[in-house]
N, CA, C and O atoms as a DFTB+ gen file, in Angstrom:
696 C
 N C O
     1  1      71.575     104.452      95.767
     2  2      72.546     103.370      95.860
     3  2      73.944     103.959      95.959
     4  3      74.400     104.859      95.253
     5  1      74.665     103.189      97.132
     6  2      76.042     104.032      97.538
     7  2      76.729     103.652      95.443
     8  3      76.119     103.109      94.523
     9  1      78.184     104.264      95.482
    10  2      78.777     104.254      94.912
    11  2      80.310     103.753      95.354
    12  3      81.010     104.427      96.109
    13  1      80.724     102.506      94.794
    14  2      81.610     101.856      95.133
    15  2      83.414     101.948      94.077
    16  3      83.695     102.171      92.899
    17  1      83.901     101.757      94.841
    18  2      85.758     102.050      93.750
    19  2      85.915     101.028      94.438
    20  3      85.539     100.822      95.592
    21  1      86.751     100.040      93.397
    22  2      87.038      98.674      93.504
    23  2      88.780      98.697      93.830
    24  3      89.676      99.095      93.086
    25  1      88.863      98.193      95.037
    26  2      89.910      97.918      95.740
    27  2      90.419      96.273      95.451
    28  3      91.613      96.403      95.719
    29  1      90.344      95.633      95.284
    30  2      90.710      94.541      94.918
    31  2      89.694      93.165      94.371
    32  3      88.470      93.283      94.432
    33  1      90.299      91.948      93.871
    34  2      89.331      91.056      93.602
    35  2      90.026      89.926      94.302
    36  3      91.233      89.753      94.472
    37  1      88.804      89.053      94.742
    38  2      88.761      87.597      95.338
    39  2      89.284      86.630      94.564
    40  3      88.628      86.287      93.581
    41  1      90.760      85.891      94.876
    42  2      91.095      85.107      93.769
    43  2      90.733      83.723      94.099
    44  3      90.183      82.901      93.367
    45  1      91.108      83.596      95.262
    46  2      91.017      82.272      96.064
    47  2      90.974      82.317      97.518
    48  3      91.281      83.217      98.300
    49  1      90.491      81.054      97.716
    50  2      90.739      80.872      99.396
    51  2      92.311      80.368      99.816
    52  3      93.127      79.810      99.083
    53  1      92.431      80.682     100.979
    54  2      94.036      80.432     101.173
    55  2      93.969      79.601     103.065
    56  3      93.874      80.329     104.054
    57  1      94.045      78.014     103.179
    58  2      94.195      77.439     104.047
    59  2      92.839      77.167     104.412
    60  3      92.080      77.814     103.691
    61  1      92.218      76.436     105.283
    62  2      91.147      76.486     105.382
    63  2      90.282      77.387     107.149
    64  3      89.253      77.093     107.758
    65  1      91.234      78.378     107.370
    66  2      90.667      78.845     108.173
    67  2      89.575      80.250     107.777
    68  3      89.144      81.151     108.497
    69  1      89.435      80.034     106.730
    70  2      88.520      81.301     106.369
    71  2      89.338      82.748     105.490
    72  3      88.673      83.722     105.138
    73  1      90.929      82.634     105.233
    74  2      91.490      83.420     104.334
    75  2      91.126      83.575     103.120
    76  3      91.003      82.591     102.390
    77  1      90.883      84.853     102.672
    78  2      91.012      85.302     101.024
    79  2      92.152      85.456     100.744
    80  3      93.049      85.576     101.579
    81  1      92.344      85.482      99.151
    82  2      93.327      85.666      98.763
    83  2      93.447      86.852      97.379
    84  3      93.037      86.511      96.270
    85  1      93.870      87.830      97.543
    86  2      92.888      88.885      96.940
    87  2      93.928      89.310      96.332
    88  3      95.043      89.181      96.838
    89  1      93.735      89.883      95.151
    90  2      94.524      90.898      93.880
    91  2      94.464      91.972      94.374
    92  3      93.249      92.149      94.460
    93  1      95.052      93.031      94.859
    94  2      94.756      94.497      94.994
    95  2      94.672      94.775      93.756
    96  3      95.041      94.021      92.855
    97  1      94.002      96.280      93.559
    98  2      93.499      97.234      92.631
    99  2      93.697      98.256      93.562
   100  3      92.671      98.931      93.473
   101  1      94.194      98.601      94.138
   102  2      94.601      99.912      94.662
   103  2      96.203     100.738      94.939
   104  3      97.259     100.106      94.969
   105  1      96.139     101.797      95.070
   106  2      97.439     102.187      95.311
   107  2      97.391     102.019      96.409
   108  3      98.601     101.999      96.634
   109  1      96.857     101.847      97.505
   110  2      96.753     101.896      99.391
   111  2      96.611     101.118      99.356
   112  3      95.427     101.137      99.020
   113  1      97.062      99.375      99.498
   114  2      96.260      98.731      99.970
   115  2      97.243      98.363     101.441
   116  3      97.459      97.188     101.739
   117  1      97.631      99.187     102.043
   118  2      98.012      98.767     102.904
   119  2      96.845      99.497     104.104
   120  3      96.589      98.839     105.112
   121  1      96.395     100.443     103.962
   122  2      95.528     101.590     104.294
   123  2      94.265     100.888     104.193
   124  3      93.614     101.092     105.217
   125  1      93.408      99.835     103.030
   126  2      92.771      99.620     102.411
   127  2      91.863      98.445     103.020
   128  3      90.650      98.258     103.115
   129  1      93.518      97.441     103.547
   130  2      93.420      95.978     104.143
   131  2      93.604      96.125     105.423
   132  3      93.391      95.085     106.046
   133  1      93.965      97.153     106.151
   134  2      94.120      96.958     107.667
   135  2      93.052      96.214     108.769
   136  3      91.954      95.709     108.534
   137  1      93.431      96.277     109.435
   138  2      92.351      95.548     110.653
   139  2      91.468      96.358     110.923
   140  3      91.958      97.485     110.849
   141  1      90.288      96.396     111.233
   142  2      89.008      97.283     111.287
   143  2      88.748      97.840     109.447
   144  3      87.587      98.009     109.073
   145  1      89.789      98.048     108.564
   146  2      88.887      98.683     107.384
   147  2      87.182      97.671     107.420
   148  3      86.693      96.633     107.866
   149  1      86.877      98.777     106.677
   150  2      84.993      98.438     106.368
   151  2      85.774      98.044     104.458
   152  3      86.794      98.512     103.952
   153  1      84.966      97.245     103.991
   154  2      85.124      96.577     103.001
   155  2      83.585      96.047     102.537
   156  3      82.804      95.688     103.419
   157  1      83.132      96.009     100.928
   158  2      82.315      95.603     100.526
   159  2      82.037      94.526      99.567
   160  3      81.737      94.870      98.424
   161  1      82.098      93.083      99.897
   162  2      81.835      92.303      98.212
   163  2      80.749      92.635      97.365
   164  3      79.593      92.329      97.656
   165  1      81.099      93.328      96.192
   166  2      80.220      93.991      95.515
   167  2      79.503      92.664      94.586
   168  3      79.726      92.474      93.390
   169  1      78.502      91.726      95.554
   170  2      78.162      90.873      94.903
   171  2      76.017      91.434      94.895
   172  3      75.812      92.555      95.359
   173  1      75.382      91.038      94.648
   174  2      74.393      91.779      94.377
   175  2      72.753      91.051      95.583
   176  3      71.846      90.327      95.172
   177  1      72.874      91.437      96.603
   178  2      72.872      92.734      97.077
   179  2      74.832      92.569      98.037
   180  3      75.361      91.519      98.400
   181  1      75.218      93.534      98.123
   182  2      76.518      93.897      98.201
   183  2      76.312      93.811     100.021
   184  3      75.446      94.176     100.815
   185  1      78.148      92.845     100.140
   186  2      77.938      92.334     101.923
   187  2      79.009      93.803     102.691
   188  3      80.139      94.132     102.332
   189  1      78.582      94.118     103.248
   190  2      79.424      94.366     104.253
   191  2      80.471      93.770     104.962
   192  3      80.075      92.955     105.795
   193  1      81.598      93.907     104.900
   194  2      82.608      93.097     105.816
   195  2      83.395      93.620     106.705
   196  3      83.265      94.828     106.510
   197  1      84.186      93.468     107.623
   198  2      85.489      94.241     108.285
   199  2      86.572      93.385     108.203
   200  3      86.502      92.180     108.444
   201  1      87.687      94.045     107.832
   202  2      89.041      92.857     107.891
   203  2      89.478      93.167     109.513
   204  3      89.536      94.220     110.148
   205  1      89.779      91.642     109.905
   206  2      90.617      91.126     111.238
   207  2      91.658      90.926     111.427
   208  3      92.254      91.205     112.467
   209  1      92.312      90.159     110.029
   210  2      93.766      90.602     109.670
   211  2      94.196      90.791     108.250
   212  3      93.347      90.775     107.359
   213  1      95.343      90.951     108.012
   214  2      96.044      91.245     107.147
   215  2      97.396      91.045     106.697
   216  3      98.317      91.542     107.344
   217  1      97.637      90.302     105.554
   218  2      99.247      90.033     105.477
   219  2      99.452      89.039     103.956
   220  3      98.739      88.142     103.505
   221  1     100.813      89.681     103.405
   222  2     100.924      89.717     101.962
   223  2     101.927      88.008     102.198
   224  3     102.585      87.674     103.184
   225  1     101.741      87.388     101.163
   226  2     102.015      85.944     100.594
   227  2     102.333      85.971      99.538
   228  3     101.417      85.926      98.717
   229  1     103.563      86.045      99.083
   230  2     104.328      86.042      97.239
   231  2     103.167      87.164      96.378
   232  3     102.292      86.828      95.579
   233  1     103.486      88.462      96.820
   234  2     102.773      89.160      95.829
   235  2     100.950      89.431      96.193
   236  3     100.323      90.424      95.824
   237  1     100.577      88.672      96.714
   238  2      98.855      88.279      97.355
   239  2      98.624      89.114      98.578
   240  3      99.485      89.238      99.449
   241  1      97.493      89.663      98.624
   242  2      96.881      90.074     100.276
   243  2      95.714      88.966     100.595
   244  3      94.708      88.741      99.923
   245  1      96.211      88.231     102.023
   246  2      95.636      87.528     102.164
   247  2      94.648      88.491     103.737
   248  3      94.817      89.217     104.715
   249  1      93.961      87.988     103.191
   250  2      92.968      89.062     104.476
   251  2      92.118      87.978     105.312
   252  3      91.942      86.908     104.730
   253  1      91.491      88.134     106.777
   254  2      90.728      87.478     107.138
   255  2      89.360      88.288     107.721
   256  3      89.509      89.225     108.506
   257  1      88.569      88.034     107.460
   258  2      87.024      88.750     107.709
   259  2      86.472      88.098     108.911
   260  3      86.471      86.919     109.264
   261  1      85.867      89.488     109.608
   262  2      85.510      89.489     111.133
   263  2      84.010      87.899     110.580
   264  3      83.506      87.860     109.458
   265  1      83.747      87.104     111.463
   266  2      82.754      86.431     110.928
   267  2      83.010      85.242     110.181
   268  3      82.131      84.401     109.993
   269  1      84.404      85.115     109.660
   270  2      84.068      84.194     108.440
   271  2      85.344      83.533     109.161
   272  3      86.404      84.118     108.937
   273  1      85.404      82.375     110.012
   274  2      86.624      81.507     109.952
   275  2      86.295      80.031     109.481
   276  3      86.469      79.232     110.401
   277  1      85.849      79.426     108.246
   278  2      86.054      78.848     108.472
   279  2      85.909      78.935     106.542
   280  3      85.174      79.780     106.031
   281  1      86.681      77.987     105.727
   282  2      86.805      77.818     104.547
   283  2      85.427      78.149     103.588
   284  3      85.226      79.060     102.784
   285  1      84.729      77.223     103.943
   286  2      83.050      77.119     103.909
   287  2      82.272      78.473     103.835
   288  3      81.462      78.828     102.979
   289  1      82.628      79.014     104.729
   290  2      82.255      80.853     104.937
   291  2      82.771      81.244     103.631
   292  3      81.854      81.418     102.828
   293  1      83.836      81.424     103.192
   294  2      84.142      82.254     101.734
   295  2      84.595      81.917     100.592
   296  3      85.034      82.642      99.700
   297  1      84.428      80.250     100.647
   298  2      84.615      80.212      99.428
   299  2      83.881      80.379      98.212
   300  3      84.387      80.458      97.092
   301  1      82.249      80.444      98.580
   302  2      82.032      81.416      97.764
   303  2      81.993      82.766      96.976
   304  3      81.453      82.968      95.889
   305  1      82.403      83.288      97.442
   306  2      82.829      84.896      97.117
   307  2      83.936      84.609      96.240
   308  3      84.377      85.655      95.763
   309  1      84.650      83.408      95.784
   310  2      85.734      83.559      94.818
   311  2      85.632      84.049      93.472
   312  3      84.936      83.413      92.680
   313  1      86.374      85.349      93.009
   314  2      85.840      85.748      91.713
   315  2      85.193      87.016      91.846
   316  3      84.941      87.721      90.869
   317  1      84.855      87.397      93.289
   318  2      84.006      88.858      93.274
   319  2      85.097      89.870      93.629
   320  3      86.275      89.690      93.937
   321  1      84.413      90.923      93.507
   322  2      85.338      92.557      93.906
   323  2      84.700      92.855      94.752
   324  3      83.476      92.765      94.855
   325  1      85.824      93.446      95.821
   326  2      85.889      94.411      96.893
   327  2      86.098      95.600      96.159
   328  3      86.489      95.828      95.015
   329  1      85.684      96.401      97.248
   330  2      85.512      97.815      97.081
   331  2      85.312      98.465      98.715
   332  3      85.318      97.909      99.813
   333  1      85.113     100.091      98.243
   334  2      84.789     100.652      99.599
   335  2      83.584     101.869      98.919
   336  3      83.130     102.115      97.802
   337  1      83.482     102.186      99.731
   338  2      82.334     103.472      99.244
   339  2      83.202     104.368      99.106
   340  3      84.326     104.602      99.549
   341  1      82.430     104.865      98.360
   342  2      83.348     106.387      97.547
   343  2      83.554     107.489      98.668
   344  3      84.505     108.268      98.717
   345  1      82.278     107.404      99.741
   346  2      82.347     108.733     100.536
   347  2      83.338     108.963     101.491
   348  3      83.599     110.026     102.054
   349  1      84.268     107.052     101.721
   350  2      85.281     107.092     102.760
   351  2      86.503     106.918     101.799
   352  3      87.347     106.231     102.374
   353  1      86.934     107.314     100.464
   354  2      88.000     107.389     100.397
   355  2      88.541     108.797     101.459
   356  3      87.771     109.481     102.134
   357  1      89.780     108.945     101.389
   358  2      90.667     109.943     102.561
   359  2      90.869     110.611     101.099
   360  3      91.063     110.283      99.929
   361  1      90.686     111.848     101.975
   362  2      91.228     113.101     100.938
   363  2      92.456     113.285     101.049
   364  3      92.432     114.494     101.280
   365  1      93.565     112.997     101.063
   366  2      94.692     113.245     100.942
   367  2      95.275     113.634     100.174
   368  3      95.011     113.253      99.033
   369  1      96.184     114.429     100.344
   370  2      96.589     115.008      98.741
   371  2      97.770     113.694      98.067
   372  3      98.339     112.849      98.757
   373  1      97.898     113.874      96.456
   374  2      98.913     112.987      96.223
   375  2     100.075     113.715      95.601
   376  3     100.150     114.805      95.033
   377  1     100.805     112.945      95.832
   378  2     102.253     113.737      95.172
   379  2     102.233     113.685      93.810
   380  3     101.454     112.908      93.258
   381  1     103.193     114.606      92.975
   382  2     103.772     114.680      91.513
   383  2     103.593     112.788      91.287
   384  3     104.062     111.887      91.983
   385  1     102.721     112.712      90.024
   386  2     103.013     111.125      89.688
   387  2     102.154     110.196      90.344
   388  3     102.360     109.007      90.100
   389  1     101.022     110.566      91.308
   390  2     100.450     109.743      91.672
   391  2      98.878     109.927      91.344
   392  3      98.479     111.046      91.022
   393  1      98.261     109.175      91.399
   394  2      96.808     108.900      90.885
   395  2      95.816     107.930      91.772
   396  3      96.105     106.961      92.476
   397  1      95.240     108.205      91.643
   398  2      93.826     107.361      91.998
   399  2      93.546     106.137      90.795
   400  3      93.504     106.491      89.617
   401  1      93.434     105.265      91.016
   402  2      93.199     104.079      90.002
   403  2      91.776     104.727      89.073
   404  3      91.795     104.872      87.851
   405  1      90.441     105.102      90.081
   406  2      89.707     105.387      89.340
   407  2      89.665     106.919      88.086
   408  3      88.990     107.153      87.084
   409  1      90.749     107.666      88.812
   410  2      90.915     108.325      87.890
   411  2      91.856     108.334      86.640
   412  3      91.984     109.249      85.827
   413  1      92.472     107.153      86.659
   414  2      93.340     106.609      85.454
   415  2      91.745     105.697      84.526
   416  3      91.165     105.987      83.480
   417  1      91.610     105.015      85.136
   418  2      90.790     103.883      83.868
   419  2      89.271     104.890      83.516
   420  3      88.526     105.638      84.149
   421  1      89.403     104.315      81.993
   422  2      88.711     105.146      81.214
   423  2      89.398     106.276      80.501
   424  3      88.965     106.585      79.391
   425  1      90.726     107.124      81.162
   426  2      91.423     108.018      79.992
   427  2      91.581     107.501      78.796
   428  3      91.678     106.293      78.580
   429  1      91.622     108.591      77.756
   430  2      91.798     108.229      76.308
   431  2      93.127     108.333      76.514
   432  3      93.559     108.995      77.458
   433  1      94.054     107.593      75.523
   434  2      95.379     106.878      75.155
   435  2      95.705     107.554      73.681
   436  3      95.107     107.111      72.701
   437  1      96.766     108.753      73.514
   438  2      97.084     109.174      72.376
   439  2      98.682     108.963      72.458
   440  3      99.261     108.600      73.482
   441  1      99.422     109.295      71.004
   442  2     100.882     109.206      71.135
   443  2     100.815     110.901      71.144
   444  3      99.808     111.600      71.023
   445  1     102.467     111.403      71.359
   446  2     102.729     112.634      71.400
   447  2     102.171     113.184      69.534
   448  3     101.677     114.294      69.335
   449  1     102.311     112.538      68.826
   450  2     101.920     112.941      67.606
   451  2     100.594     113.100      67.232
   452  3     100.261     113.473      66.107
   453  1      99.358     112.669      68.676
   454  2      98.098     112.949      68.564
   455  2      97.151     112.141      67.769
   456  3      96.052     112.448      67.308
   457  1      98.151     110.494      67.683
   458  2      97.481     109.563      66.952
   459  2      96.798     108.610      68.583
   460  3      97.290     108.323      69.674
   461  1      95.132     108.350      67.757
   462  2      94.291     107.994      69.255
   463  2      95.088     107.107      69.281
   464  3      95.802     107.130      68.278
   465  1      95.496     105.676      70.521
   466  2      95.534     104.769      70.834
   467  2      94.541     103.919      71.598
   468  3      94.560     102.715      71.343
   469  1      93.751     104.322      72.418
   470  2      92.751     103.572      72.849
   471  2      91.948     104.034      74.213
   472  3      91.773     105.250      74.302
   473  1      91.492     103.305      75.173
   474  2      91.065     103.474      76.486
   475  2      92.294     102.876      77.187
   476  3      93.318     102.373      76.726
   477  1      91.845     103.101      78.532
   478  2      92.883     102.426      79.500
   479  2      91.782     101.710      80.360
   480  3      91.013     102.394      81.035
   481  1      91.739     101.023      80.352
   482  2      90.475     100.036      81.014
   483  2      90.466      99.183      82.432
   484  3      89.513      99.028      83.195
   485  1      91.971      98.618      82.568
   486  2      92.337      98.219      83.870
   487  2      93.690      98.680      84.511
   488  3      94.066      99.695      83.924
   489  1      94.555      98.308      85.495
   490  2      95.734      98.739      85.915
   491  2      96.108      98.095      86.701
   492  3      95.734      98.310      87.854
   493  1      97.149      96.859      86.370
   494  2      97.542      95.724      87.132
   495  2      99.566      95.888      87.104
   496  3     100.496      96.186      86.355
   497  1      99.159      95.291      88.972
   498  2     100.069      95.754      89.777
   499  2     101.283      94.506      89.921
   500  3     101.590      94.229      91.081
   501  1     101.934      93.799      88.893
   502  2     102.723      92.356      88.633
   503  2     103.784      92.824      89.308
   504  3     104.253      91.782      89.766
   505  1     104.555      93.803      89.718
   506  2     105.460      93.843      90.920
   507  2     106.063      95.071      90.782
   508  3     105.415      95.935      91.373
   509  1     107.106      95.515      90.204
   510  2     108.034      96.806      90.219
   511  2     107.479      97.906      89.425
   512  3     107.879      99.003      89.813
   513  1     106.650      97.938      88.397
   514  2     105.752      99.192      88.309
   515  2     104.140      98.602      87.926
   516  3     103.836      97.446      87.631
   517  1     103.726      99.153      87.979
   518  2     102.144      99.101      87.494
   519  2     101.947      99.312      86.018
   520  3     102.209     100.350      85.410
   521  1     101.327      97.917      85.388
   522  2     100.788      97.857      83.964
   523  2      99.316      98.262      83.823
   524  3      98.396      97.833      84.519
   525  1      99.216      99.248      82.713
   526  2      97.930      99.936      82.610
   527  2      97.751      99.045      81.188
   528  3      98.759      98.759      80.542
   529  1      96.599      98.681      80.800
   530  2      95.789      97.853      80.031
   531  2      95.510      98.984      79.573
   532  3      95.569     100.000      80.264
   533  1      95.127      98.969      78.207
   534  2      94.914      99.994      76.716
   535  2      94.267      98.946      75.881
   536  3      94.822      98.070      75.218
   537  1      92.687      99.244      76.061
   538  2      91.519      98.415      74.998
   539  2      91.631      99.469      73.530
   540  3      91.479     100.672      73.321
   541  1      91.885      98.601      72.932
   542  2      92.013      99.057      71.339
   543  2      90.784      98.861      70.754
   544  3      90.117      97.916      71.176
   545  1      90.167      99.817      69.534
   546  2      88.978      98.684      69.015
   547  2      89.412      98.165      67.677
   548  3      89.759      98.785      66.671
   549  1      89.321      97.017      67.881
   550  2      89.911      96.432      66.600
   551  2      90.996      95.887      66.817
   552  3      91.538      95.363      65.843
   553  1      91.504      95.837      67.798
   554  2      93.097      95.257      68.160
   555  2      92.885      94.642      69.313
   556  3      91.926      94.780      70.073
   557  1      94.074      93.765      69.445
   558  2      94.685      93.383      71.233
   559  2      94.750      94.219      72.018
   560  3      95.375      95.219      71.665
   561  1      94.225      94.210      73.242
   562  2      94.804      95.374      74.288
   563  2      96.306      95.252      74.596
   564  3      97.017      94.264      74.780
   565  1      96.616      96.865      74.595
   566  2      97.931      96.928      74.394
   567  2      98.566      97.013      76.257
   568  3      97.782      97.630      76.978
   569  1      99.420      96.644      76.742
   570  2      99.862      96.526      77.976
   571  2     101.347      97.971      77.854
   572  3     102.341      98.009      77.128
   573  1     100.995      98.651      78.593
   574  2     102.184      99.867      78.936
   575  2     102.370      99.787      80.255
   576  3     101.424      99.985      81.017
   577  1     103.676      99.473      80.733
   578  2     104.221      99.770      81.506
   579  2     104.581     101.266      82.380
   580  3     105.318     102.080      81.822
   581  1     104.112     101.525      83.548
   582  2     103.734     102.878      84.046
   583  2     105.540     103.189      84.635
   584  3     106.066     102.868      85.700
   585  1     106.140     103.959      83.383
   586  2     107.591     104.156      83.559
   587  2     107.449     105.743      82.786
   588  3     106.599     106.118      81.979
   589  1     108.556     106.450      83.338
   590  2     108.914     107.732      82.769
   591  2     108.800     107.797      81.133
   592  3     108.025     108.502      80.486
   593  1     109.749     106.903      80.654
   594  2     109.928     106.799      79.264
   595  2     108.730     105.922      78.115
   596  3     108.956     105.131      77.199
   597  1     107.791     106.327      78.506
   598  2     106.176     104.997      78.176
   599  2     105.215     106.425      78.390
   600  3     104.912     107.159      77.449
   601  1     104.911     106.598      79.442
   602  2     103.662     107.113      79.978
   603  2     104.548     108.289      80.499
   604  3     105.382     108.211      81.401
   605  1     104.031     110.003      79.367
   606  2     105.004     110.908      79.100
   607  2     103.923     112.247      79.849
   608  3     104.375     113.257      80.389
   609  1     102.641     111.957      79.717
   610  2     102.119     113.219      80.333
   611  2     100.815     112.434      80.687
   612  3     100.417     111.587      79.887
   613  1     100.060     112.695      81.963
   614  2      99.207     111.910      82.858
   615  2      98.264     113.710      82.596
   616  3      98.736     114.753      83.049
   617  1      96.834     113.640      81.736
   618  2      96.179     114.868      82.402
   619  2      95.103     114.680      83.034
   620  3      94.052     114.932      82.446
   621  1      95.060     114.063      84.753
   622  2      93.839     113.802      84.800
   623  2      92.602     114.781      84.630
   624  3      91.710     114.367      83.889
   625  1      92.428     116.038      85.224
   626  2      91.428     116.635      84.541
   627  2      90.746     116.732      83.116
   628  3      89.521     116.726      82.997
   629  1      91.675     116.827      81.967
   630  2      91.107     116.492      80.725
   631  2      90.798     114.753      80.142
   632  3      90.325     114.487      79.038
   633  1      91.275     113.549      81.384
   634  2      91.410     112.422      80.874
   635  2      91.956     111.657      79.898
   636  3      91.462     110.613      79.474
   637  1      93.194     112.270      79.453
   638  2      93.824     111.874      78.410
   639  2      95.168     112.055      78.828
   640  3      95.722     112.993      79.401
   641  1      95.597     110.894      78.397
   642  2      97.544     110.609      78.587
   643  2      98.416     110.197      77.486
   644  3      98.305     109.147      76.853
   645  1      99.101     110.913      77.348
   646  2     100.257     111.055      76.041
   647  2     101.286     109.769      76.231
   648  3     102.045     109.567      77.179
   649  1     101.075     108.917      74.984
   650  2     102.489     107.658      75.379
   651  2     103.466     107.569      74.206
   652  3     103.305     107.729      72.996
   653  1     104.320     107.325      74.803
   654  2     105.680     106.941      73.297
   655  2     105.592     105.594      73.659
   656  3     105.901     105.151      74.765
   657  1     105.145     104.916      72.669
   658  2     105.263     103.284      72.977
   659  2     106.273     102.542      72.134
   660  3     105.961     102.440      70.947
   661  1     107.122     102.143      72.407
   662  2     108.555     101.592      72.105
   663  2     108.020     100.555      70.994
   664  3     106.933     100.047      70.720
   665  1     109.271     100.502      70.519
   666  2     109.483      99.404      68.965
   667  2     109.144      98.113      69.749
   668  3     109.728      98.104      70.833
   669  1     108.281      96.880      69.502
   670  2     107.963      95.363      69.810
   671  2     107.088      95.671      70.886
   672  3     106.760      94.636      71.466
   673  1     106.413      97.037      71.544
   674  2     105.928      96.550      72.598
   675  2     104.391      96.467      72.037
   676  3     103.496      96.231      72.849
   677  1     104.087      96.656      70.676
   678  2     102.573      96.148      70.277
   679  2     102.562      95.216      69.842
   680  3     103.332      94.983      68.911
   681  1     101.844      94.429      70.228
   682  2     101.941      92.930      69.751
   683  2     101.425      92.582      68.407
   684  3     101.725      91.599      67.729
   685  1     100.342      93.846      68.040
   686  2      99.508      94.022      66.189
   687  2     101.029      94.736      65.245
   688  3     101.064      94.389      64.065
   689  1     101.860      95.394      65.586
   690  2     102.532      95.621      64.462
   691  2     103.599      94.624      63.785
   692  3     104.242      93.763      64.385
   693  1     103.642      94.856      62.694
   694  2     103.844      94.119      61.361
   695  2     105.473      94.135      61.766
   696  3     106.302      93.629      61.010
């Protein structure tokens, strides 16, 4: 069974000509959503799709799939994840500071003083930087903002990232 990295999720339909309206989960999604990408709803057994077009709406990628024009065609799929197969991500190299989504979620979460903080579990993209989700056990997941002064050392090979998390930004302290 291929192996899939989740590029975005299905939020809604958008007009009734057959548009999704999709959350990215990726750092590419411009690369991701183009016309011809191959795309998968990882619904079970998992569809094959190709996007036909592409184009962003207040924050949204609204995409249209080769096959599907008409409302009826996708509004079921609302609620599922896209993805691509692992074997066609592009090897590209990334610069100082950049990451692969899948290689951020799942790092362990410590402060510089080597006290655990948690997992990092999701990584949502609300506009000017990217919020990484931190599952606590026993607590609220904590939300960090992906800024210089927050998120102080990224190791992806060992999976663990060092944070100074500012006074009020946990929502459990006293």
């Amino acid at each position: 069974m291929p192996e899939y990295y989740h590029v975005g999720k299905i939020v809604n339909t958008h007009g009734i000509k057959g548009e999704i309206k999709v959350m990215a989960t990726t750092d590419f999604p411009d690369e991701r959503f183009k016309k011809g990408a191959e795309l998968y709803i990882l619904t079970k057994p998992e569809l094959r799709v190709v996007v036909s077009g592409h184009r962003v709406h207040k924050d949204m990628h609204l995409l249209t799939l080769e096959g599907y024009d008409n409302i009826n065609d996708v509004e079921k799929y609302k609620g599922q994840l896209l993805g691509v197969k692992a074997d066609h991500l592009e090897k590209a190299p990334l610069n100082d500071g950049e990451f692969f989504y899948k290689d951020v979620i799942g790092m362990q979460v410590q402060t510089e003083d080597g006290i655990k903080v948690g997992t990092i579990s999701e990584i949502l993209s609300p506009g000017a930087n990217d919020v990484w989700v931190v599952r606590r056990p026993g607590k609220s997941d904590l939300l960090l903002p992906y800024i210089d002064s927050v998120i102080l050392q990224v190791d992806v090979a060992n999976k663990k990232t060092i944070v100074d998390i500012p006074e009020g930004l946990d929502p459990d302290e006293n």
